[in-house]
CHARMM-style PDB file with segment names, atoms N, HN, CA, C and O in Angstrom:
ATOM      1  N   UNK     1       0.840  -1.187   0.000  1.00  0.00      PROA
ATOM      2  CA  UNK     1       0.000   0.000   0.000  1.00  0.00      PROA
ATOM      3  C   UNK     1       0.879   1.242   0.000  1.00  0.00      PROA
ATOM      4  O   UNK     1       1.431   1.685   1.007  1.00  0.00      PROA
ATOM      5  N   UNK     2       0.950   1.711  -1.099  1.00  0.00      PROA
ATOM      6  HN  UNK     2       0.501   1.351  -1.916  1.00  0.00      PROA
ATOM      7  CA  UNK     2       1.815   3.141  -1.183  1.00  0.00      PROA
ATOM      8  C   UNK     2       1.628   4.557  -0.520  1.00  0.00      PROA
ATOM      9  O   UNK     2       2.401   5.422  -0.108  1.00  0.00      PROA
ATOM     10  N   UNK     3       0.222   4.406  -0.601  1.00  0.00      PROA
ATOM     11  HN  UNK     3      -0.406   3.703  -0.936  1.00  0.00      PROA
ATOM     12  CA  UNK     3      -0.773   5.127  -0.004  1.00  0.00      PROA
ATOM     13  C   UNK     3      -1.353   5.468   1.231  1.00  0.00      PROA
ATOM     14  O   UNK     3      -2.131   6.284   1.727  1.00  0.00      PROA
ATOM     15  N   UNK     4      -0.559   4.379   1.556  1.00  0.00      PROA
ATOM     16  HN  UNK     4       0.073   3.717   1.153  1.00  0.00      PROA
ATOM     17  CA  UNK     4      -1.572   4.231   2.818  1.00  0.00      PROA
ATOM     18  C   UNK     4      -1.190   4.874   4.151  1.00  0.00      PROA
ATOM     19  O   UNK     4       0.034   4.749   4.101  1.00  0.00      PROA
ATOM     20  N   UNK     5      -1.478   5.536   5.412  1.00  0.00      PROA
ATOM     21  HN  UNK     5      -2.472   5.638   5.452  1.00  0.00      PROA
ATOM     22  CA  UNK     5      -1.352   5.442   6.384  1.00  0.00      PROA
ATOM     23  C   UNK     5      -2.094   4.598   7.876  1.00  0.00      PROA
ATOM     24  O   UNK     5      -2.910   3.697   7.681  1.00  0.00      PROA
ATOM     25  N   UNK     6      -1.802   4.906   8.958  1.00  0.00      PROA
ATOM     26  HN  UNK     6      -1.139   5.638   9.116  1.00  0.00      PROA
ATOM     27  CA  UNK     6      -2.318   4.309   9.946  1.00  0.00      PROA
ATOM     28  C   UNK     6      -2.918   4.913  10.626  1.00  0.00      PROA
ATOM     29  O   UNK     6      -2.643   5.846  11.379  1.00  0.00      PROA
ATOM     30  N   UNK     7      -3.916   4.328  10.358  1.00  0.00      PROA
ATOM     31  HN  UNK     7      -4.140   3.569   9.746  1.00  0.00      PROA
ATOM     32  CA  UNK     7      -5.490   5.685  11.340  1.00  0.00      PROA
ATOM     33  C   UNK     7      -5.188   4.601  12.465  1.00  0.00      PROA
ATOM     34  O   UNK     7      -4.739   3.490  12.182  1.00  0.00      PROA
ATOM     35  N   UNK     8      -5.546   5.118  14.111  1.00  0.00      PROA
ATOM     36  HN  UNK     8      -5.911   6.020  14.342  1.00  0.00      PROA
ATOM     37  CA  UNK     8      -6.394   5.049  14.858  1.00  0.00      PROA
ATOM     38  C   UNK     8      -7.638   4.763  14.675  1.00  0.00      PROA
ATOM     39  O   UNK     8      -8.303   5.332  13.809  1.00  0.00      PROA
ATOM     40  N   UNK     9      -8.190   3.712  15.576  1.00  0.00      PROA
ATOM     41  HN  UNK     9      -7.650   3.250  16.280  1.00  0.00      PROA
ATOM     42  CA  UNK     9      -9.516   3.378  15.050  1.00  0.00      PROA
ATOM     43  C   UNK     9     -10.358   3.101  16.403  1.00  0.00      PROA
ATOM     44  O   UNK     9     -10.277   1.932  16.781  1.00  0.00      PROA
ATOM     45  N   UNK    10     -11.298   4.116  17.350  1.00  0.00      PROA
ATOM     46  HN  UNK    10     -11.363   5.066  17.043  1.00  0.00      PROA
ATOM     47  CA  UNK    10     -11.589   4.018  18.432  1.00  0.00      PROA
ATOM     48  C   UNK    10     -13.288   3.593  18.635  1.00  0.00      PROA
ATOM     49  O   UNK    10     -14.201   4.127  18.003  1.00  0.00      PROA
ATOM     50  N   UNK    11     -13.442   2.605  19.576  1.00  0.00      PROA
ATOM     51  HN  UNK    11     -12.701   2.171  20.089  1.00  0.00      PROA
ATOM     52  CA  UNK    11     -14.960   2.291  19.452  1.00  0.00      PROA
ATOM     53  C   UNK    11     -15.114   3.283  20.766  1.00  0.00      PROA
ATOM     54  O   UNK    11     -14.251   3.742  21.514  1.00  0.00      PROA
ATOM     55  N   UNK    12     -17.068   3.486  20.750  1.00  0.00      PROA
ATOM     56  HN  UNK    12     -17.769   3.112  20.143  1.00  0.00      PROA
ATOM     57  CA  UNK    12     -17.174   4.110  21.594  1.00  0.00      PROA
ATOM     58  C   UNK    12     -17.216   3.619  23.375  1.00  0.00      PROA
ATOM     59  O   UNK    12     -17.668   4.269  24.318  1.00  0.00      PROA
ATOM     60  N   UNK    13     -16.634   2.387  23.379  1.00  0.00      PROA
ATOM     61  HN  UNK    13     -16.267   1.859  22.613  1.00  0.00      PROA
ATOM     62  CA  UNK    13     -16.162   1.558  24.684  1.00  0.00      PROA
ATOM     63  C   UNK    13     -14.791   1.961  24.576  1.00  0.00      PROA
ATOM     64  O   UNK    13     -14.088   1.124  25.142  1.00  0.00      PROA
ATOM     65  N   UNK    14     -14.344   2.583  24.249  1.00  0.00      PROA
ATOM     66  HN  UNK    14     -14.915   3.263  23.789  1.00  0.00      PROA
ATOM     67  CA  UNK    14     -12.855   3.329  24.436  1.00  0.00      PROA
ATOM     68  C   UNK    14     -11.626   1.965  23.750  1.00  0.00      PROA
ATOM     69  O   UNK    14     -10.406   2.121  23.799  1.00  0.00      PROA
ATOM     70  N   UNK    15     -12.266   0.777  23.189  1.00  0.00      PROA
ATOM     71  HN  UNK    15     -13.257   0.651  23.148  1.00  0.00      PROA
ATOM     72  CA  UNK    15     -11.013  -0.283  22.733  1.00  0.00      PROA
ATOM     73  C   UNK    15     -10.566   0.379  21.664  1.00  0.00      PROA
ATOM     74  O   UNK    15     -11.478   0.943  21.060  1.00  0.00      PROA
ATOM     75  N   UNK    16      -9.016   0.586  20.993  1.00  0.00      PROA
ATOM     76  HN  UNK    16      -8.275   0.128  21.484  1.00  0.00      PROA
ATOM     77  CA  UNK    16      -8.276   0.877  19.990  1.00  0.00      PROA
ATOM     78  C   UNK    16      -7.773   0.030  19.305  1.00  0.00      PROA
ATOM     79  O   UNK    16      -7.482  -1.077  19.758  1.00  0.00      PROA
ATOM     80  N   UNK    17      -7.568   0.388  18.060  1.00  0.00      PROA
ATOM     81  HN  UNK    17      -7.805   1.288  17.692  1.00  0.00      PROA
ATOM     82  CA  UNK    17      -6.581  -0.364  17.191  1.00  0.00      PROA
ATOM     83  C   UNK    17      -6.138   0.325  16.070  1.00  0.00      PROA
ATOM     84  O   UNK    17      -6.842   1.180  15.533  1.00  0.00      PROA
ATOM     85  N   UNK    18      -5.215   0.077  15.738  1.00  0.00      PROA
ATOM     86  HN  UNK    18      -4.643  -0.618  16.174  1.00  0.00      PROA
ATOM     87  CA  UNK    18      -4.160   0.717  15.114  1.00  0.00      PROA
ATOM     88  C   UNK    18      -4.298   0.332  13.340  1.00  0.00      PROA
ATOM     89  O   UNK    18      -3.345  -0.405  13.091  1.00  0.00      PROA
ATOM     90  N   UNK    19      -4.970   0.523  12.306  1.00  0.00      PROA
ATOM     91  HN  UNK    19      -5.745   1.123  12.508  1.00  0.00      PROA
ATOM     92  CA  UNK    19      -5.087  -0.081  11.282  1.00  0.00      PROA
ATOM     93  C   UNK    19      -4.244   0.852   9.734  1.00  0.00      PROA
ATOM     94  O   UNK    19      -4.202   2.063   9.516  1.00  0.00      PROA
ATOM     95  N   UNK    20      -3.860   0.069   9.178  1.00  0.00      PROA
ATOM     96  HN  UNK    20      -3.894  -0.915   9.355  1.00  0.00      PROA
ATOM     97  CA  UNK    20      -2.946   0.810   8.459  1.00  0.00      PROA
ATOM     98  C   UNK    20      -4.157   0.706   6.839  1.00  0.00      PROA
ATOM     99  O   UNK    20      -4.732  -0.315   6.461  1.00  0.00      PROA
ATOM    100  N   UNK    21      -4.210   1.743   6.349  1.00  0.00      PROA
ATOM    101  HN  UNK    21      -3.743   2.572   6.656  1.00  0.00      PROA
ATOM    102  CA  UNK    21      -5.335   1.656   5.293  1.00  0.00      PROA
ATOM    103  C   UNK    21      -5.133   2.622   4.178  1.00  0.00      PROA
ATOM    104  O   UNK    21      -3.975   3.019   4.052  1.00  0.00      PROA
ATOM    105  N   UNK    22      -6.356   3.257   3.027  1.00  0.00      PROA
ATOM    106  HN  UNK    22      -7.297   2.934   3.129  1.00  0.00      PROA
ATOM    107  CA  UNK    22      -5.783   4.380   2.354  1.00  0.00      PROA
ATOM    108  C   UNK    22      -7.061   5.223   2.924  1.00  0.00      PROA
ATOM    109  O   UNK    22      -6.766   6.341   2.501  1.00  0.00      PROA
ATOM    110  N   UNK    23      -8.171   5.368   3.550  1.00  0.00      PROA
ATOM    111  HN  UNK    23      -8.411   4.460   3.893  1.00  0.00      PROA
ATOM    112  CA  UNK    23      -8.803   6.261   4.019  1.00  0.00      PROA
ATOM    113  C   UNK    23      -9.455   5.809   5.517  1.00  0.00      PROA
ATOM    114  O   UNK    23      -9.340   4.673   5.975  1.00  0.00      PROA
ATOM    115  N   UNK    24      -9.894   6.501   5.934  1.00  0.00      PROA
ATOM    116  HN  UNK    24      -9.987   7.424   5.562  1.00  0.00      PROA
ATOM    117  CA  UNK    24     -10.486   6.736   7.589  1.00  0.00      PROA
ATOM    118  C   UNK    24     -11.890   5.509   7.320  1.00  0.00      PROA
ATOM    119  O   UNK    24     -12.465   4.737   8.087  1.00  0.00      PROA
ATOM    120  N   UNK    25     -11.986   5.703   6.387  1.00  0.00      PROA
ATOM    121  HN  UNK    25     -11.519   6.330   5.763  1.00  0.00      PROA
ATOM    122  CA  UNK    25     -13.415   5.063   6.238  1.00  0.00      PROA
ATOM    123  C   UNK    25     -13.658   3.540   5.587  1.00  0.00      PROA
ATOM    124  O   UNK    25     -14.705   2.916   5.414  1.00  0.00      PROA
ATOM    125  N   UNK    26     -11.883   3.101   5.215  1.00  0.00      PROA
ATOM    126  HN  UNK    26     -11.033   3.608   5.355  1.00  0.00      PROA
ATOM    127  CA  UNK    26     -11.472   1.420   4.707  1.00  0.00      PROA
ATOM    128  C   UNK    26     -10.744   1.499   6.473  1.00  0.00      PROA
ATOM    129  O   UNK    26     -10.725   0.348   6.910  1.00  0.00      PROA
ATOM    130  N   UNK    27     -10.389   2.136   7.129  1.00  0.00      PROA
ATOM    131  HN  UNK    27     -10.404   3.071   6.774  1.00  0.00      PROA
ATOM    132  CA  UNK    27      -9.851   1.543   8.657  1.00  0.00      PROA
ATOM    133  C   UNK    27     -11.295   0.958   9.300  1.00  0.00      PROA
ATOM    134  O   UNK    27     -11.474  -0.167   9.765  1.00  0.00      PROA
ATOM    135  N   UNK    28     -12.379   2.177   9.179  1.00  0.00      PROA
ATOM    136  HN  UNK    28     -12.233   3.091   8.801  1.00  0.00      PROA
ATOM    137  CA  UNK    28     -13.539   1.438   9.907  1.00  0.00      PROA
ATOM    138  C   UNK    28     -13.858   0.424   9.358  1.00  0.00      PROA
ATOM    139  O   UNK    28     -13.737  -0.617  10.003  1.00  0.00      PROA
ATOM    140  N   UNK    29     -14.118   0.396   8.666  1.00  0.00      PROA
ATOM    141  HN  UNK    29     -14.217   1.242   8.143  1.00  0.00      PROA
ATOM    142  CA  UNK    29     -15.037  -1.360   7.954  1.00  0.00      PROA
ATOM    143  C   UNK    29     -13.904  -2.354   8.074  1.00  0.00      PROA
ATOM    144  O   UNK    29     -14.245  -3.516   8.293  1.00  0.00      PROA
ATOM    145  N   UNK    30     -12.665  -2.103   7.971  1.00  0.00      PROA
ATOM    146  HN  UNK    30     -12.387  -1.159   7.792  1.00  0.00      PROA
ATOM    147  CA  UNK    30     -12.021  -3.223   7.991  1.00  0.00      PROA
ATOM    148  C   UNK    30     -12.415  -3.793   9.837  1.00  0.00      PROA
ATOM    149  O   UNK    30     -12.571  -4.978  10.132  1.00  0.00      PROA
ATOM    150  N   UNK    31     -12.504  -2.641  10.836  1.00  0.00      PROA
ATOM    151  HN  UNK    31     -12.377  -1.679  10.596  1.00  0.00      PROA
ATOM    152  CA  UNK    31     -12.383  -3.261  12.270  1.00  0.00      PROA
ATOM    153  C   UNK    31     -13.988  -3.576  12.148  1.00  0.00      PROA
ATOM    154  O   UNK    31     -14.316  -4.644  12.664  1.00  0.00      PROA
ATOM    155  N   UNK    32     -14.660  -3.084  11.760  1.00  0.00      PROA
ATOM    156  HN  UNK    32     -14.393  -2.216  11.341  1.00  0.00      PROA
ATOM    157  CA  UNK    32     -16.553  -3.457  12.196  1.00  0.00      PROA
ATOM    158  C   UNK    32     -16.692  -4.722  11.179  1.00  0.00      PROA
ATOM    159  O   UNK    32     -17.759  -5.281  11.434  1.00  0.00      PROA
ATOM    160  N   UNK    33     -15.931  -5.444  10.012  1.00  0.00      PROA
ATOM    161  HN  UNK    33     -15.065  -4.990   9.805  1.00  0.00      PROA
ATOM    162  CA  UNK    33     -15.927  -6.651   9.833  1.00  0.00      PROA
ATOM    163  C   UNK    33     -15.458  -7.451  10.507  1.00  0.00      PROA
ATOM    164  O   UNK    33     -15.886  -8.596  10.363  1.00  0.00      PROA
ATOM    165  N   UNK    34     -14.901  -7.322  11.037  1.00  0.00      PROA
ATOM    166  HN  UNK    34     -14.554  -6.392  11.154  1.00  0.00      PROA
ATOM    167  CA  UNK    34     -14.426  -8.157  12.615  1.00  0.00      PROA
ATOM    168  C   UNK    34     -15.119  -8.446  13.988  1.00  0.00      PROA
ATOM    169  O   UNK    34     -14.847  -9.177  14.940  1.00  0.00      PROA
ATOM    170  N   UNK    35     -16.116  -7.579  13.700  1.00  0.00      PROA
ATOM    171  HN  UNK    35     -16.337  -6.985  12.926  1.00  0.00      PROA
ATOM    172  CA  UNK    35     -16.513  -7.266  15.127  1.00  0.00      PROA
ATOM    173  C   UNK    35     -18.298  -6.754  14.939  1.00  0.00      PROA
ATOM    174  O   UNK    35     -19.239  -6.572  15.712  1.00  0.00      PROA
ATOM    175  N   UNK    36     -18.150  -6.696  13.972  1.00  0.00      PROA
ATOM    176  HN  UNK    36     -17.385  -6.843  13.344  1.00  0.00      PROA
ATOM    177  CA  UNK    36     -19.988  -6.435  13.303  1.00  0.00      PROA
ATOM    178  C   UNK    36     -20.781  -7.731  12.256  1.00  0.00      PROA
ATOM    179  O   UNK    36     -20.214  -7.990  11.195  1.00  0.00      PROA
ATOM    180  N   UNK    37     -21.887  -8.380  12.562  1.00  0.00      PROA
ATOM    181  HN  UNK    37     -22.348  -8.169  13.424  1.00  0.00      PROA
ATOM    182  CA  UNK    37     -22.477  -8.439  11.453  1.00  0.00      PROA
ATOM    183  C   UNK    37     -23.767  -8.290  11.505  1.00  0.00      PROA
ATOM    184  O   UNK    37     -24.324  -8.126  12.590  1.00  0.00      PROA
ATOM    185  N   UNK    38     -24.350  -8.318  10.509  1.00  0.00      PROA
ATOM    186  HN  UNK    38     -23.898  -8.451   9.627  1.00  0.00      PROA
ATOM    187  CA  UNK    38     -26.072  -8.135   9.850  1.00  0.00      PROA
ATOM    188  C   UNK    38     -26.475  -8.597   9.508  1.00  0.00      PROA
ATOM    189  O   UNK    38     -26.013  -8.812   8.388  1.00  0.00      PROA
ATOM    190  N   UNK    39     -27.643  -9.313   9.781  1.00  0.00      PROA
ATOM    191  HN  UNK    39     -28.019  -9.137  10.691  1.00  0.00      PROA
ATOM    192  CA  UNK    39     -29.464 -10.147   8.501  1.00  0.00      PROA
ATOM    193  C   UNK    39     -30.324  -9.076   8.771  1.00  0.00      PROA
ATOM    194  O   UNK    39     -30.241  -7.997   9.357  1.00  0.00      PROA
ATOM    195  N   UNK    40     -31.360  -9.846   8.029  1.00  0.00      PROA
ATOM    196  HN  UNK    40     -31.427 -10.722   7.553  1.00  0.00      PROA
ATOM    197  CA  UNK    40     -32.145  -9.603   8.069  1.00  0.00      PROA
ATOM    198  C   UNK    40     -33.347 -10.067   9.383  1.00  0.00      PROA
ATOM    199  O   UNK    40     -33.945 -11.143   9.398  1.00  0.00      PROA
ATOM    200  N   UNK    41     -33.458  -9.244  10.158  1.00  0.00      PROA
ATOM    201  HN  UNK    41     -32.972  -8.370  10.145  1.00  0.00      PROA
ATOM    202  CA  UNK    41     -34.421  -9.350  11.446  1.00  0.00      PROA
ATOM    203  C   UNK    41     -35.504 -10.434  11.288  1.00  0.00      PROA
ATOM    204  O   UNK    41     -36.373 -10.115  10.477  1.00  0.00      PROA
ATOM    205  N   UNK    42     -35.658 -11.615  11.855  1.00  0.00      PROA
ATOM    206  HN  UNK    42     -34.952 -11.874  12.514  1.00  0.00      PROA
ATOM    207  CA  UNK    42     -36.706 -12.528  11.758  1.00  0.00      PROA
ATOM    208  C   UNK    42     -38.180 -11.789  12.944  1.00  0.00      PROA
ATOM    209  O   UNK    42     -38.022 -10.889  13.770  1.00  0.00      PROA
ATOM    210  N   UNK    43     -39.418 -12.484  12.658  1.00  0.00      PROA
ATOM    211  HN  UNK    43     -39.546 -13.214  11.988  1.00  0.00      PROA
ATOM    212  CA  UNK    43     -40.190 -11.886  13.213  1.00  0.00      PROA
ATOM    213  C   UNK    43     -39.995 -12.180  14.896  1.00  0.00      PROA
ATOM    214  O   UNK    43     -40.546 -11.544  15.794  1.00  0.00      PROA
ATOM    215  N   UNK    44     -39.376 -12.936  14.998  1.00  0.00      PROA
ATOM    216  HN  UNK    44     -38.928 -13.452  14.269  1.00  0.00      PROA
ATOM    217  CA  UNK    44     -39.477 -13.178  16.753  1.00  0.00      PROA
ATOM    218  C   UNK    44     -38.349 -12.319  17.168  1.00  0.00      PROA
ATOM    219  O   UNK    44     -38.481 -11.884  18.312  1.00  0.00      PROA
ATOM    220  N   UNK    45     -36.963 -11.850  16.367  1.00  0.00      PROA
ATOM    221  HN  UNK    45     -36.855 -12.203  15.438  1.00  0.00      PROA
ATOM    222  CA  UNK    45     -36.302 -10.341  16.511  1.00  0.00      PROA
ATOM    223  C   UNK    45     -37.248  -9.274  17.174  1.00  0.00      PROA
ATOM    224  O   UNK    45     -37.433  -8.786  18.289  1.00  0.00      PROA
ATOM    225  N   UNK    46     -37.736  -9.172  15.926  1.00  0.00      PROA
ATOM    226  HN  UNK    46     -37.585  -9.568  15.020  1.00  0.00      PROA
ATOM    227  CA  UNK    46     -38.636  -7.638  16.072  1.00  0.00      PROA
ATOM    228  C   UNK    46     -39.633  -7.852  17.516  1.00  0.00      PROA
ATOM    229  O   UNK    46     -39.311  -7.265  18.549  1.00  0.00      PROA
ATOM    230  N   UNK    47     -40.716  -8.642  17.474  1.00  0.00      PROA
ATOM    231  HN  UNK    47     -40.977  -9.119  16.635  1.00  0.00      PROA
ATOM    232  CA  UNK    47     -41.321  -9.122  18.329  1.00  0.00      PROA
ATOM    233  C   UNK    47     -40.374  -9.101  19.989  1.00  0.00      PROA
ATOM    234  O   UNK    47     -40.904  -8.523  20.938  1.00  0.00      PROA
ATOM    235  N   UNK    48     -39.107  -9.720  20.149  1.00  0.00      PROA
ATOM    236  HN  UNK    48     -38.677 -10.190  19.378  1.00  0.00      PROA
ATOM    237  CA  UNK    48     -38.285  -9.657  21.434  1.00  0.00      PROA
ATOM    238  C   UNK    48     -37.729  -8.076  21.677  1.00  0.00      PROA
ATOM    239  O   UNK    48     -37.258  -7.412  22.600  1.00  0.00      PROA
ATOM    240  N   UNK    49     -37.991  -7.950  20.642  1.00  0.00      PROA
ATOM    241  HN  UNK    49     -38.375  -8.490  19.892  1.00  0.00      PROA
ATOM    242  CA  UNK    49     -36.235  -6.408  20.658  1.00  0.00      PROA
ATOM    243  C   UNK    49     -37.287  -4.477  20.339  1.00  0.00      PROA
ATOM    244  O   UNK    49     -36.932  -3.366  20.734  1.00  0.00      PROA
ATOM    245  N   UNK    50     -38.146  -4.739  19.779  1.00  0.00      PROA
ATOM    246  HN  UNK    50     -38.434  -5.641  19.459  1.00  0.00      PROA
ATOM    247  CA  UNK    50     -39.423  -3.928  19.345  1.00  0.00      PROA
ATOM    248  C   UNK    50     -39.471  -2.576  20.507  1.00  0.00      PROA
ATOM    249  O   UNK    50     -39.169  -1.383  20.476  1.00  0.00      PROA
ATOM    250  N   UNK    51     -40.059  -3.576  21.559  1.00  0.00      PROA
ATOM    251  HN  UNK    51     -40.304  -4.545  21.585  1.00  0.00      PROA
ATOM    252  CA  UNK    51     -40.400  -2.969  22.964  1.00  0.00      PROA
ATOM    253  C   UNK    51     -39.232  -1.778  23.642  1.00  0.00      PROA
ATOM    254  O   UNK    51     -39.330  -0.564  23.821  1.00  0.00      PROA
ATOM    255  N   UNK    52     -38.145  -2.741  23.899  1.00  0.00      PROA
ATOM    256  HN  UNK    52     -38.066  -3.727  23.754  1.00  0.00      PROA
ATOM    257  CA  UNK    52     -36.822  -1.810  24.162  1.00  0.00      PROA
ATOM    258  C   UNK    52     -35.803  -1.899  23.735  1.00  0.00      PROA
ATOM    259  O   UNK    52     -34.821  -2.258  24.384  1.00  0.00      PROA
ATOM    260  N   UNK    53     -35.805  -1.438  21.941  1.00  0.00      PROA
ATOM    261  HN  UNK    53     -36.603  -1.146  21.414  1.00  0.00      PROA
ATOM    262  CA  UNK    53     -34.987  -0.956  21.096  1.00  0.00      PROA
ATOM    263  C   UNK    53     -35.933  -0.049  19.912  1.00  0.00      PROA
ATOM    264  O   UNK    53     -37.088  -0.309  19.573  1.00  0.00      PROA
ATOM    265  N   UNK    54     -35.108   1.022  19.437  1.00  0.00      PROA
ATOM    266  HN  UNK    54     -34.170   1.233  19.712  1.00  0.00      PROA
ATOM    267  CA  UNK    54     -35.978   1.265  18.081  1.00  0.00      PROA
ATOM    268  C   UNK    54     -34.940   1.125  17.493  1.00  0.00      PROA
ATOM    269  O   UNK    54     -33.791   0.763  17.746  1.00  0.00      PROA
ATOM    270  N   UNK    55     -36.054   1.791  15.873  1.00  0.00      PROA
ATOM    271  HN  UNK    55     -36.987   2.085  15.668  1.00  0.00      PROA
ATOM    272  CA  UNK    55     -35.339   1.165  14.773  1.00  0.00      PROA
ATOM    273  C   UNK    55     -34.779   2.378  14.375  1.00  0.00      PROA
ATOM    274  O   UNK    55     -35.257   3.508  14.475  1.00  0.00      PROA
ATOM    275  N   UNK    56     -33.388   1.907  13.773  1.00  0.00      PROA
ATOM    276  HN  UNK    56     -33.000   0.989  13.691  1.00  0.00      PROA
ATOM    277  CA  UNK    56     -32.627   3.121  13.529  1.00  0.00      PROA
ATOM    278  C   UNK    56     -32.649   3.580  12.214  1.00  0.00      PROA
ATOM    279  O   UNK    56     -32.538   2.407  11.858  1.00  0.00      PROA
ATOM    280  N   UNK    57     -32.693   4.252  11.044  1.00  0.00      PROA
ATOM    281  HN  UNK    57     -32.783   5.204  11.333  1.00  0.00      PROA
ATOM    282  CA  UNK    57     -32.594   4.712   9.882  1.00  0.00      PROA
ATOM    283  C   UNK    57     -31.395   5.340   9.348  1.00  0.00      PROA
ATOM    284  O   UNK    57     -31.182   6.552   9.353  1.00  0.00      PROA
ATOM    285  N   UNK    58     -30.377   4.148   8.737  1.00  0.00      PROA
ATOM    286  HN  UNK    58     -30.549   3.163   8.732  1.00  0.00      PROA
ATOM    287  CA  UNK    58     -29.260   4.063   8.362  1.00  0.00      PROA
ATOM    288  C   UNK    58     -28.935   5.293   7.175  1.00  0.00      PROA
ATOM    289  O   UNK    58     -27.938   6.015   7.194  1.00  0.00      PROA
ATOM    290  N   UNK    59     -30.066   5.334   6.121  1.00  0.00      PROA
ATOM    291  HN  UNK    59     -30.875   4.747   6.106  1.00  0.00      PROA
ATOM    292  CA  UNK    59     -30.211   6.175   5.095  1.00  0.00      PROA
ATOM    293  C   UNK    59     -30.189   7.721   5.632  1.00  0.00      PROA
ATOM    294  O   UNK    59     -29.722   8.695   5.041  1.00  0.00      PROA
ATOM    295  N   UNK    60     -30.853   7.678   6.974  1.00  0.00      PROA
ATOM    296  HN  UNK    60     -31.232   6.887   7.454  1.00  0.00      PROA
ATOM    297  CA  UNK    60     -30.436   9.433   7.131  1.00  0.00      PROA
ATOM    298  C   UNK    60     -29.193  10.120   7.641  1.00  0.00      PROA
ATOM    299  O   UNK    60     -28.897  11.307   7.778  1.00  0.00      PROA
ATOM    300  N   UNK    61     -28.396   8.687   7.938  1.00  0.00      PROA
ATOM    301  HN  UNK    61     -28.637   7.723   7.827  1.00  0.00      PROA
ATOM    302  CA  UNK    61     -26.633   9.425   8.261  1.00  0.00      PROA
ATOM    303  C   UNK    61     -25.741   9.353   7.336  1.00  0.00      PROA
ATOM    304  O   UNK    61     -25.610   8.399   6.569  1.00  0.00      PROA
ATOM    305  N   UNK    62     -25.151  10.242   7.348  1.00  0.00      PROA
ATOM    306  HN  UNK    62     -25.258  11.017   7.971  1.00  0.00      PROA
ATOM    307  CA  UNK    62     -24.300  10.431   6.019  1.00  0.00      PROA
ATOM    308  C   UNK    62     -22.935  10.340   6.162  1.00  0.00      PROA
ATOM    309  O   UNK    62     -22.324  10.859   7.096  1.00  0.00      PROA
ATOM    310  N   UNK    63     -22.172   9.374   4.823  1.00  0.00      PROA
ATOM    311  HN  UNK    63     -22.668   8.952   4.064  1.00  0.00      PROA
ATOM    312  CA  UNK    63     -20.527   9.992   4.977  1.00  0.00      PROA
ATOM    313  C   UNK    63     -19.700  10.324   5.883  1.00  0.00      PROA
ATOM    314  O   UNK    63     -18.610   9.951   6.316  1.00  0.00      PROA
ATOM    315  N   UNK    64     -20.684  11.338   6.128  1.00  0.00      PROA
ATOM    316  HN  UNK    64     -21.570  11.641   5.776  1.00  0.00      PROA
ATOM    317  CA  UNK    64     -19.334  12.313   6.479  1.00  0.00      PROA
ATOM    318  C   UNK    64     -19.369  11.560   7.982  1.00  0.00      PROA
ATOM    319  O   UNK    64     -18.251  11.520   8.496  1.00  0.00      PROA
ATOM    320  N   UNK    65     -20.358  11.005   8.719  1.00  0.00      PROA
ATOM    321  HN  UNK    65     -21.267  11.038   8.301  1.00  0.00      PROA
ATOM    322  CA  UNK    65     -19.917  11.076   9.716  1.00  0.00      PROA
ATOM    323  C   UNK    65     -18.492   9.715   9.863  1.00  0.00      PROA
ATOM    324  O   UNK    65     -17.352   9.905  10.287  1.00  0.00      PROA
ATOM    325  N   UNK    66     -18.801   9.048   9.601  1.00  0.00      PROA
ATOM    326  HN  UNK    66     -19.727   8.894   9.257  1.00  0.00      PROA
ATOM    327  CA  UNK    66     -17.638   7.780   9.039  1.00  0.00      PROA
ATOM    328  C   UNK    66     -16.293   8.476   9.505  1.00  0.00      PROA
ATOM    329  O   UNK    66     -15.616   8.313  10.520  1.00  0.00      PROA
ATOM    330  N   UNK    67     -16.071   9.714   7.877  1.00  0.00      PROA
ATOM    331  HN  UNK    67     -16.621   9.847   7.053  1.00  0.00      PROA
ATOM    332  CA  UNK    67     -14.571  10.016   8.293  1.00  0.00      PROA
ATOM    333  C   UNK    67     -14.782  10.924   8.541  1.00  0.00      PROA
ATOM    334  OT1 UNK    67     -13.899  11.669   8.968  1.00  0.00      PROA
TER     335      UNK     67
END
């Protein structure tokens, strides 16, 4: 990577890691593939989690907040 430097990469539980990448925003996804994944919510999800969680709307945050 010619390009690349080493972002800092901090969750909001204060754990770090040190990832060497070409933007702020290939450091995050590389650590939240590690440590994140996603389906699709089955109905006994929604049904358990409904009550005390809402649903968040991914489409209204943008970019920028990433990097």
């Amino acid at each position: 990577m010619s390009n690349s430097r080493i972002y800092l990469v901090q969750s909001v539980n204060d754990s770090k890691r040190l990832v060497r990448a070409t933007n702020p925003a290939q450091a995050v996804r590389h650590v939240a593939r590690a440590e994140i994944t996603a389906s699709v919510a089955s109905q006994d999800d929604l049904v358990t989690l409904l009550p005390t969680h809402k649903i968040e709307d991914a489409s209204a945050s943008s970019e920028a907040e990433v990097e």
